[in-house]
Backbone as CSV, one residue per row, in Angstrom:
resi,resn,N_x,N_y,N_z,CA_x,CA_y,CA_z,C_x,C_y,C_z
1,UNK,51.790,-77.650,-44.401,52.099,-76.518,-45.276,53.557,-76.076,-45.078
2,UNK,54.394,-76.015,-45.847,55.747,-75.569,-45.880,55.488,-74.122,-45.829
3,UNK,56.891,-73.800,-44.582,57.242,-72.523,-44.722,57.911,-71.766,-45.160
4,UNK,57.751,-70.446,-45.695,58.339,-70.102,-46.722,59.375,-69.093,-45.843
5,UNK,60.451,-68.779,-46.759,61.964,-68.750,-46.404,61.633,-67.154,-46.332
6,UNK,62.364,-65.955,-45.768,62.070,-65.277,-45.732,61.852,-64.398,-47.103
7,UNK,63.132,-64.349,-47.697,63.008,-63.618,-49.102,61.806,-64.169,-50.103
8,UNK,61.166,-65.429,-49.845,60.149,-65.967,-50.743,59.156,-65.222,-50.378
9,UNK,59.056,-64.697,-48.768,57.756,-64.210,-48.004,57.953,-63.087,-48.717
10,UNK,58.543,-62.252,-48.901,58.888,-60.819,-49.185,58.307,-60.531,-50.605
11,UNK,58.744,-61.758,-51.287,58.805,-61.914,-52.767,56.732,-62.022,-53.118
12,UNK,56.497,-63.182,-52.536,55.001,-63.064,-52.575,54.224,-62.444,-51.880
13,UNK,54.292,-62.068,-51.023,53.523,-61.022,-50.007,53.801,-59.531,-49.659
14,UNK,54.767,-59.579,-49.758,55.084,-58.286,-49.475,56.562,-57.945,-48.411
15,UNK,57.046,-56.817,-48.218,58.189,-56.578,-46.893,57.499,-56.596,-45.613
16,UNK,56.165,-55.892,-45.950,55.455,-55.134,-44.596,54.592,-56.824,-44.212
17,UNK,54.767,-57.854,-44.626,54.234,-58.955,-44.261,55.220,-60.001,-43.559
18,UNK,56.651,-59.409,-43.471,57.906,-59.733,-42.495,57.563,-59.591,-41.074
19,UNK,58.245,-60.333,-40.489,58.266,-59.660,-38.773,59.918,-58.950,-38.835
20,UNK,60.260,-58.899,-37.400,61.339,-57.981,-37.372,62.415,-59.091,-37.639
21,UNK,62.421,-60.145,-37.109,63.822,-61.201,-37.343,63.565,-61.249,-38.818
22,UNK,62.717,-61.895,-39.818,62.669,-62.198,-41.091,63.883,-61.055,-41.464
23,UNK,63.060,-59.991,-41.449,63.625,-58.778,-42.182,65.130,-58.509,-41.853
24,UNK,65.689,-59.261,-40.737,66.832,-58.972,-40.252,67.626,-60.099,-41.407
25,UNK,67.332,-61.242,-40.897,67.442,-62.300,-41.692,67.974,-61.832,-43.080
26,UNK,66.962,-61.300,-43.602,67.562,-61.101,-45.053,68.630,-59.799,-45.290
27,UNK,68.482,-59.044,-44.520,69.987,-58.751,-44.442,71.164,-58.846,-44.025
28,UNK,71.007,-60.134,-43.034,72.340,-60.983,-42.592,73.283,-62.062,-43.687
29,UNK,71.431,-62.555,-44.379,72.034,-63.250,-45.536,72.869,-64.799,-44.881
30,UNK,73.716,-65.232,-43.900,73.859,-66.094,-43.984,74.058,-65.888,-41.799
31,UNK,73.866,-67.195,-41.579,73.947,-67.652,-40.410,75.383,-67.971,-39.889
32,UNK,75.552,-68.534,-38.536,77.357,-68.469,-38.346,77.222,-70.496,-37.695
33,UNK,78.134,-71.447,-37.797,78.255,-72.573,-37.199,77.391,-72.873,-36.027
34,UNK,76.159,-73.421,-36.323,75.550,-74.280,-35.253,74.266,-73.710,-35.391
35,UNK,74.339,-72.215,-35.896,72.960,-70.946,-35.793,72.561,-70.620,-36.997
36,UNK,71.172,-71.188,-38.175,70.810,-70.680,-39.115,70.432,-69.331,-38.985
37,UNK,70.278,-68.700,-40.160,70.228,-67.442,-40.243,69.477,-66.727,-39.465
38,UNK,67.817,-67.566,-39.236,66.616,-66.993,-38.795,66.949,-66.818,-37.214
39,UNK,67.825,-68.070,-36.817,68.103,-67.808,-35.778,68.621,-67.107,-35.248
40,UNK,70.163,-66.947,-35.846,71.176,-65.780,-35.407,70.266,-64.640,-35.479
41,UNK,68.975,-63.920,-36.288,69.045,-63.234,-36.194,67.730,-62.693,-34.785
42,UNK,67.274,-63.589,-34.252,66.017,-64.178,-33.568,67.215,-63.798,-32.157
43,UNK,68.479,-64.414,-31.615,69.305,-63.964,-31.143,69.775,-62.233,-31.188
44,UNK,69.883,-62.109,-32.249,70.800,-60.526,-32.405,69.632,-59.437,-31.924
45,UNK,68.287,-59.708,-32.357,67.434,-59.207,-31.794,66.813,-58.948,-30.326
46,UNK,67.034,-60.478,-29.748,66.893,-60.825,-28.530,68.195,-59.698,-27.184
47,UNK,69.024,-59.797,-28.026,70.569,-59.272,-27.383,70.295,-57.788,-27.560
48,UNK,69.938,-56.788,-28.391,69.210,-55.444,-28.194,68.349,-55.601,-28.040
49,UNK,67.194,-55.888,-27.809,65.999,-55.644,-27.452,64.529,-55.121,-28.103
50,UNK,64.745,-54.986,-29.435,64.461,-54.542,-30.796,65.368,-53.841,-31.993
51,UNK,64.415,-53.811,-33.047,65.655,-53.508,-34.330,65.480,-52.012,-33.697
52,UNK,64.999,-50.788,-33.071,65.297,-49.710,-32.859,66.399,-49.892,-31.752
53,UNK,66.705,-50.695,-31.065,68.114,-50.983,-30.045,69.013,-51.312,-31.339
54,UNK,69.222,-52.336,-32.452,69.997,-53.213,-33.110,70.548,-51.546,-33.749
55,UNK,69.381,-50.736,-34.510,70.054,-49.771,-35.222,70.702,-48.399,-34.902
56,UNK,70.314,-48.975,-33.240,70.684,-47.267,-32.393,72.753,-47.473,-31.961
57,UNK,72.580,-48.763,-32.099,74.170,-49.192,-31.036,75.376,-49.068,-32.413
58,UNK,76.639,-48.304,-31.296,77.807,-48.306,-32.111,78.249,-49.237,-32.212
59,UNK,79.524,-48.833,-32.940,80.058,-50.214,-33.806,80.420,-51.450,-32.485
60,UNK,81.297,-50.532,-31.420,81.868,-51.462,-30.576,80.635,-52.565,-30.256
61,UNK,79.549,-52.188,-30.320,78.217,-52.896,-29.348,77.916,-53.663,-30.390
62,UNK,77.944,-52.995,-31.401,77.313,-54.113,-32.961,78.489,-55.385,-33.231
63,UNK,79.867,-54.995,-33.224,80.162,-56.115,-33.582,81.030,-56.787,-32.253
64,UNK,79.713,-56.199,-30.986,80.399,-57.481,-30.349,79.454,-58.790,-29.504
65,UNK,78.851,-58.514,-31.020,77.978,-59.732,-31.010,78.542,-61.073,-31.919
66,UNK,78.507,-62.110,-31.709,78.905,-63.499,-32.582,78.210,-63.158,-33.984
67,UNK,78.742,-63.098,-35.004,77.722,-63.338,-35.942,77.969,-61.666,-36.837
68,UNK,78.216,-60.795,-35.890,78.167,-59.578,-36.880,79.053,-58.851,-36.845
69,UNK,79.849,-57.923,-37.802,81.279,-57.370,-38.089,81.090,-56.082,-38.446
70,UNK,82.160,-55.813,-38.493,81.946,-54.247,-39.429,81.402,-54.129,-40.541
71,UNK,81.504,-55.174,-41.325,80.968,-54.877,-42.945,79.664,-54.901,-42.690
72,UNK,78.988,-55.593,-42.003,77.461,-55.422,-41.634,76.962,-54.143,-40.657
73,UNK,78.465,-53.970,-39.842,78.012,-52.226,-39.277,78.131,-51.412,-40.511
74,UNK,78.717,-51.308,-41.677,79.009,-50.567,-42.173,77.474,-50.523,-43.061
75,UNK,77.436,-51.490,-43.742,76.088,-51.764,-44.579,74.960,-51.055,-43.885
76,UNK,74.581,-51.563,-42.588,73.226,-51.136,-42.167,73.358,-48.874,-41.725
77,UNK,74.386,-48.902,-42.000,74.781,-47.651,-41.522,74.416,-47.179,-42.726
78,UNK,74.401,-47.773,-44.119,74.068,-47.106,-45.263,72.702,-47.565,-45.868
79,UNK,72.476,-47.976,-45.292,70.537,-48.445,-45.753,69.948,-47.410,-44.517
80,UNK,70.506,-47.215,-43.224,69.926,-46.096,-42.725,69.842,-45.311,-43.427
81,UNK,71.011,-44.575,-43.764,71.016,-43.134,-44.203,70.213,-43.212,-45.210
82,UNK,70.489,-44.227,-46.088,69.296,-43.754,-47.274,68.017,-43.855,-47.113
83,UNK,67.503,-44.794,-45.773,66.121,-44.324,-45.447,66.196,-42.769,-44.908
84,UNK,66.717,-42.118,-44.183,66.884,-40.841,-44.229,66.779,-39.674,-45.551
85,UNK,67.840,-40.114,-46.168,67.403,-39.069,-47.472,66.451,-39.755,-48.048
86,UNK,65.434,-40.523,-48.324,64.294,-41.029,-49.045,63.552,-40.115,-48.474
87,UNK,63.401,-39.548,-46.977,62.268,-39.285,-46.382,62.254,-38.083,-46.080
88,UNK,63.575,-37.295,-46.434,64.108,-35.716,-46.821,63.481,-35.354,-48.060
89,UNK,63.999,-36.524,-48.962,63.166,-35.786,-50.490,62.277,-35.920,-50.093
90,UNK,61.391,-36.659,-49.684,59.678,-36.637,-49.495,59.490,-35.561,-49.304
91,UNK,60.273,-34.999,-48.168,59.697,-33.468,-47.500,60.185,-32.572,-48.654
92,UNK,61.067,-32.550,-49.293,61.168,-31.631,-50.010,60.363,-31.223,-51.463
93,UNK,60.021,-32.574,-51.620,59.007,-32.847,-52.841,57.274,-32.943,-52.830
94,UNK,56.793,-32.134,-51.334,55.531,-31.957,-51.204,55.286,-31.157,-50.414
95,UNK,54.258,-30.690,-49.845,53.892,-29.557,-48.466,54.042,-30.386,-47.369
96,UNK,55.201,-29.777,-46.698,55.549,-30.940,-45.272,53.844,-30.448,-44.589
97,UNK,53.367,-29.414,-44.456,52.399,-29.238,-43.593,51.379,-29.786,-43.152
98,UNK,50.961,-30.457,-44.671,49.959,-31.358,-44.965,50.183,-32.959,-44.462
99,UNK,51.573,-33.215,-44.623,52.206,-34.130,-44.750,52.868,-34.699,-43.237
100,UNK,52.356,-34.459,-42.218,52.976,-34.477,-40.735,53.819,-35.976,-40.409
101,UNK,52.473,-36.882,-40.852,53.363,-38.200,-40.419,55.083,-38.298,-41.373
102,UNK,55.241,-37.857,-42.227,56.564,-37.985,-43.242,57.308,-37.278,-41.989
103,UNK,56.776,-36.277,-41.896,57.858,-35.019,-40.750,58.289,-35.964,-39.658
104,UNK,57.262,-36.461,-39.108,57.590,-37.188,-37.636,58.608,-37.936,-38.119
105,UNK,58.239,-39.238,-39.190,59.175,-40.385,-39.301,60.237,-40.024,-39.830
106,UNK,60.873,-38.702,-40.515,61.890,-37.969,-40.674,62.500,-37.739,-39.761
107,UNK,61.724,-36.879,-38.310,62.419,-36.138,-37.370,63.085,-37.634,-36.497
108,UNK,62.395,-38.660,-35.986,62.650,-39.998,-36.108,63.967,-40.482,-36.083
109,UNK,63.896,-40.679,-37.403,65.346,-41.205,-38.288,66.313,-40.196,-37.774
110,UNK,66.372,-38.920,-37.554,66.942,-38.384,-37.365,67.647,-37.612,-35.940
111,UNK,67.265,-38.522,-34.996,67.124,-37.741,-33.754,67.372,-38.844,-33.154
112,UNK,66.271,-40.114,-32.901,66.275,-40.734,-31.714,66.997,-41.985,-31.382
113,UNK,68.403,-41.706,-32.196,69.324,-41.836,-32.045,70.705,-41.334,-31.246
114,UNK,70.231,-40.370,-31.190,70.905,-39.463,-30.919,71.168,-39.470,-29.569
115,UNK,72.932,-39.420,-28.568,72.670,-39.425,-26.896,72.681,-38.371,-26.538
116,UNK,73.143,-37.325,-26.891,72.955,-36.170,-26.795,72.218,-35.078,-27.265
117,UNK,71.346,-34.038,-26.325,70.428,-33.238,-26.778,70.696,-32.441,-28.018
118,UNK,69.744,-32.361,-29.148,69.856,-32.031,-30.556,68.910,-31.255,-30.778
119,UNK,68.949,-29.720,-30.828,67.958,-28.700,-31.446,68.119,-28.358,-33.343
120,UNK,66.989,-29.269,-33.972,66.950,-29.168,-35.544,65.862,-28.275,-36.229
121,UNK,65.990,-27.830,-37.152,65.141,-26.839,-37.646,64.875,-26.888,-38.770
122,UNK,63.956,-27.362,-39.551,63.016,-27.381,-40.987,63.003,-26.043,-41.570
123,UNK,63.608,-25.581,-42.182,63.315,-24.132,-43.183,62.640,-24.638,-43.959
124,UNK,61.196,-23.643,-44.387,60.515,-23.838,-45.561,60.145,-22.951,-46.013
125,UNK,59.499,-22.672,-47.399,59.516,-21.912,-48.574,57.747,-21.288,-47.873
126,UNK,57.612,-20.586,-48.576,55.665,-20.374,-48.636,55.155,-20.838,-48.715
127,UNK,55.461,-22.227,-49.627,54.346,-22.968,-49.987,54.378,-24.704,-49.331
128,UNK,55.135,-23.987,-48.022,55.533,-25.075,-46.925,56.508,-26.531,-47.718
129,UNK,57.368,-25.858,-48.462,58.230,-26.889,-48.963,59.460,-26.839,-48.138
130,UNK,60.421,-28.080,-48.002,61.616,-28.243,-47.233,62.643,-26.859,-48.273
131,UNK,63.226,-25.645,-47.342,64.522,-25.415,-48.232,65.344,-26.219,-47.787
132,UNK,65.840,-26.644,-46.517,67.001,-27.169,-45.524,67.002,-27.195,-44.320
133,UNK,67.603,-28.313,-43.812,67.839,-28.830,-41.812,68.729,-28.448,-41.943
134,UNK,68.603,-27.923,-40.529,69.581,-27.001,-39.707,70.451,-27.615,-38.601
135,UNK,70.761,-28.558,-38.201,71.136,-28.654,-36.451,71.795,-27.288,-36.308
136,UNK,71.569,-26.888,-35.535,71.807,-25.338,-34.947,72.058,-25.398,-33.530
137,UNK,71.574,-26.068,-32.732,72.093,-26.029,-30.996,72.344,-27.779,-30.936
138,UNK,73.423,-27.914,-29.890,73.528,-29.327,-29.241,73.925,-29.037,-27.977
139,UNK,73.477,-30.493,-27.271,74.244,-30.524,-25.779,73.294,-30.083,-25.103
140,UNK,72.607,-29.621,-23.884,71.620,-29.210,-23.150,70.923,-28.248,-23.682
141,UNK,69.636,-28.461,-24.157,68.814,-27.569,-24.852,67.903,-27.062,-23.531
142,UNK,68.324,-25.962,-23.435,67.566,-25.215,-22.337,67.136,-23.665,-22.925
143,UNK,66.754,-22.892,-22.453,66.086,-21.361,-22.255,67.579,-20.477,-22.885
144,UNK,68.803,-20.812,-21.942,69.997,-19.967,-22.100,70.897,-20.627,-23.579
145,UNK,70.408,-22.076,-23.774,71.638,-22.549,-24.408,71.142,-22.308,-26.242
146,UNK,69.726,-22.121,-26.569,68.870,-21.929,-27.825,68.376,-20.411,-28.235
147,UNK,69.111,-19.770,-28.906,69.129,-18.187,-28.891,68.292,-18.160,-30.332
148,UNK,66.616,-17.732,-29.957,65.959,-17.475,-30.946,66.724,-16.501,-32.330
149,UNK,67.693,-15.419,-31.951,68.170,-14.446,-32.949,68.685,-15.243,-33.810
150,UNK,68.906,-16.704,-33.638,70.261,-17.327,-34.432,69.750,-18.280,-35.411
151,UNK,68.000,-18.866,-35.091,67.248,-19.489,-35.608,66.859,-18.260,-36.745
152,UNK,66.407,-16.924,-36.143,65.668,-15.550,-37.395,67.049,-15.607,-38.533
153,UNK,67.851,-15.633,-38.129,69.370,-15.233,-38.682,68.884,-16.029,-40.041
154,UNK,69.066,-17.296,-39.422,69.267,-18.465,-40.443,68.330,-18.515,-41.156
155,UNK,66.884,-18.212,-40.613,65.941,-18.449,-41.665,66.032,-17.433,-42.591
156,UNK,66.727,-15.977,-42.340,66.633,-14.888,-43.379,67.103,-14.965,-44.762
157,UNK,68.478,-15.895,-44.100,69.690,-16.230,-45.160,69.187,-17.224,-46.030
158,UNK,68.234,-17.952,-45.653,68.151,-18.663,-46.965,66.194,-17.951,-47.146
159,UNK,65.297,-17.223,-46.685,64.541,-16.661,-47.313,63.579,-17.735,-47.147
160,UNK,63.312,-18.557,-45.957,62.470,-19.080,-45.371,61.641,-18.113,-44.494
161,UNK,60.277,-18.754,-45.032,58.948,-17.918,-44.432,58.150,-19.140,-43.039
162,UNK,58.625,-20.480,-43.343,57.676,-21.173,-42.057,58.790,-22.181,-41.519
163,UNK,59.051,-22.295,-40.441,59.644,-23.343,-39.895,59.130,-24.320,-38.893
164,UNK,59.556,-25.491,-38.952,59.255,-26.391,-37.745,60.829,-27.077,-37.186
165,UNK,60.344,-26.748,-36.026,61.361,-26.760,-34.692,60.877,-28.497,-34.251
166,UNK,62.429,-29.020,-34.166,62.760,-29.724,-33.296,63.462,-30.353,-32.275
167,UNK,63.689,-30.967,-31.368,64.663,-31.354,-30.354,64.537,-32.856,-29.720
168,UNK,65.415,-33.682,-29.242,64.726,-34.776,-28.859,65.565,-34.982,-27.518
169,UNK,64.858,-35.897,-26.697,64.893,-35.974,-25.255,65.722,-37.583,-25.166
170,UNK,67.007,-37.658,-24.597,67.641,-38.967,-25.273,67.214,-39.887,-24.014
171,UNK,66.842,-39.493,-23.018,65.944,-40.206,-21.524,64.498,-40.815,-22.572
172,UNK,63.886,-40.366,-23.354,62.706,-41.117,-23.962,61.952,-40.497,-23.626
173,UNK,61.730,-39.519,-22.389,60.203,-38.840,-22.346,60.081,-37.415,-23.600
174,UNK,58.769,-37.776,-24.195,58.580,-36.945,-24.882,57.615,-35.617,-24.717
175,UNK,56.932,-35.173,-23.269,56.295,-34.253,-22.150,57.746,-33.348,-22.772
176,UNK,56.483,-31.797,-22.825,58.050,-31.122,-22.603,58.292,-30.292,-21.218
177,UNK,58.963,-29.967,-21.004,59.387,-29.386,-19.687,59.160,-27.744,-19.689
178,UNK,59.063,-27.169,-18.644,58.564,-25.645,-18.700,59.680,-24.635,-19.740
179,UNK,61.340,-25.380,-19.302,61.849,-24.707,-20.624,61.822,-24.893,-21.733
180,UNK,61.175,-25.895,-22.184,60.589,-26.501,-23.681,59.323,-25.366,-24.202
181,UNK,59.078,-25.402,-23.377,58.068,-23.996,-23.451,58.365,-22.689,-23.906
182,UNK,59.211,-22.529,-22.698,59.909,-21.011,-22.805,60.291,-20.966,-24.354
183,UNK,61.370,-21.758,-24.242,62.204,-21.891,-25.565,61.148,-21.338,-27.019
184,UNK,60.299,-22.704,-26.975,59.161,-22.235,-28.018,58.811,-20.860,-28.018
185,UNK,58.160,-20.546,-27.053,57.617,-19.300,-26.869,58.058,-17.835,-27.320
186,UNK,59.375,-18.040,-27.270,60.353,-16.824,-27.252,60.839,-17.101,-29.051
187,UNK,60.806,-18.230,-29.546,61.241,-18.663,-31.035,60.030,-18.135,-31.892
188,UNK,58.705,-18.295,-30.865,57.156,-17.755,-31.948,57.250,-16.388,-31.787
189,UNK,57.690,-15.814,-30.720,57.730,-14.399,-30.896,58.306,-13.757,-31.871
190,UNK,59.709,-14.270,-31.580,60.522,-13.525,-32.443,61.076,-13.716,-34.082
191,UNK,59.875,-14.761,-34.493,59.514,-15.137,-35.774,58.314,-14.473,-36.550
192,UNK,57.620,-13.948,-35.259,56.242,-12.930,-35.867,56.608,-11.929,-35.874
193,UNK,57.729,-11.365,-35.382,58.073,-9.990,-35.476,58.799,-10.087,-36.885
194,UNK,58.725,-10.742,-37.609,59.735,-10.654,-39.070,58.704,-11.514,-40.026
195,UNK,57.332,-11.872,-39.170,56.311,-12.343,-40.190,56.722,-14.085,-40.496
196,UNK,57.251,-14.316,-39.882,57.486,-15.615,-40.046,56.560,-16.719,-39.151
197,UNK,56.478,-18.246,-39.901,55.113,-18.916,-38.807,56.025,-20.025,-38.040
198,UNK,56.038,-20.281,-37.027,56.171,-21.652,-36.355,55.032,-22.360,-37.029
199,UNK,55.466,-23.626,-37.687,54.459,-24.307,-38.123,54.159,-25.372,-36.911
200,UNK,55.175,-25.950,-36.142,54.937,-27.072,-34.984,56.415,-27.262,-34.286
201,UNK,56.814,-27.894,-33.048,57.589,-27.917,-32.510,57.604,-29.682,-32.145
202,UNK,58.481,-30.355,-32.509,58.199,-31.496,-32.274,59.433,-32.086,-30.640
203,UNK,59.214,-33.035,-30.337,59.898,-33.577,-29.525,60.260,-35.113,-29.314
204,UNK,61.412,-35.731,-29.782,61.624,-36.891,-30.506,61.790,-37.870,-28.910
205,UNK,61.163,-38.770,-28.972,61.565,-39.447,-27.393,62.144,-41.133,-28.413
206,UNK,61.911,-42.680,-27.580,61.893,-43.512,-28.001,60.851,-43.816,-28.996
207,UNK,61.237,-43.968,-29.968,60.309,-44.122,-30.747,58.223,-43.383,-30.926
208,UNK,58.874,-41.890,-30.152,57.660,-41.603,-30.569,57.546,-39.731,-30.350
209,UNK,56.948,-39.398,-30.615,57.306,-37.767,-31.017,56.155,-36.767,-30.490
210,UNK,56.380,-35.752,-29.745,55.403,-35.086,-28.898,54.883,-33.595,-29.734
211,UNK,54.040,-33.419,-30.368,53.926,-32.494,-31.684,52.928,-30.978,-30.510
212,UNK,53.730,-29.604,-30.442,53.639,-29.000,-29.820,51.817,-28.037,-30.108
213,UNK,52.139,-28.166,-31.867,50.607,-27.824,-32.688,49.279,-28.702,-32.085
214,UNK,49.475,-29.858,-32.574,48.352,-30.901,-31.636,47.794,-30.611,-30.769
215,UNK,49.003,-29.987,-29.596,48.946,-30.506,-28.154,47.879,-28.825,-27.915
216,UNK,48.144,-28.293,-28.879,47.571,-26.585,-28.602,48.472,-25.909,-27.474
217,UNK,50.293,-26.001,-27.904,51.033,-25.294,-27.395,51.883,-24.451,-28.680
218,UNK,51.375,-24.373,-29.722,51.559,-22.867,-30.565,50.653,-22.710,-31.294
């Protein structure tokens, strides 16, 4: 039985019927002297350690691999982002509340990337629709460094009634720590005093997200 080339696989079966090299493959598009495509990219994979390593590394790390340049840092830098805003409108175009897994693979895309600590914030309407993300704190998200008044501030100004809080841990553990707590704690307070809901508090690790509602910590 002949095997089929990757874009043929895609073409008759589906994307989600790719593995991770295929899919790389077809956006490498061509291979370099000695290394067909499937390979180079069976390599490029091998050399990060998965496509969440391939899409986390800067340019210096991306193109200093054989085989890949800036125009391909530049490209995959823009098929990110637009998986990003694909998955913004989602939130904005339904009840994130209902809708949790979109939130996670949003907060995701958006975070666990990230080397430095990132406190983000979901404003939403009443009827739990996205108004707008916030990054609002960076750099050590602790008790002293995340000033609930500044989160009420922001939600007033744009006339948000529910928010969901997030932050991500660039070590990968997604457990939160007693000031992960605090933090929360002092953000639900001083959101009920103005009638406002914490809808969930998420926490972005390697590829996977610690949801504070679930856990029955708000």
């Amino acid at each position: 039985m002949e095997l089929l080339m990757p874009r043929e696989k895609l073409s008759l079966h589906g994307a989600k019927s790719l593995s991770d090299h295929e899919l790389l493959a077809i956006f490498l598009r061509t291979g370099i002297k000695g290394c067909n495509v499937l390979q180079l990219s069976e390599l490029v994979l091998k050399e990060f350690g998965s496509l969440r390593g391939l899409l986390s590394a800067d340019e210096k790390q991306f193109c200093a691999i054989k085989g890949l340049g800036k125009t391909q840092f530049i490209q995959l830098n823009a098929v990110m982002e637009m998986a990003k805003r694909y998955l913004l409108e989602n939130l904005m175009f339904q009840p994130t509340f209902t809708d949790p897994e979109t939130v996670r693979l949003f907060l995701q895309a958006e975070l666990s990337g990230e080397e430095r600590e990132v406190f983000l914030v979901l404003f939403l309407d009443n009827q739990h629709k996205l108004i707008k993300k916030d990054q609002l704190f960076s750099g050590t998200i602790n008790a002293a460094a995340v000033y609930p008044r500044e989160i009420i501030k922001a939600a007033l100004y744009c006339n948000s009634s529910a928010l969901i809080l997030a932050h991500n841990h660039p070590s990968g553990e997604i457990l939160p720590s007693d000031s992960d707590k605090m933090i929360t704690r002092k953000i639900v307070e001083a959101a009920e005093l103005m009638e406002m809901r914490i809808l969930d508090h998420f926490i972005v690790g390697k590829n996977r997200c610690f949801s504070f509602a679930e856990n029955g910590l708000i």
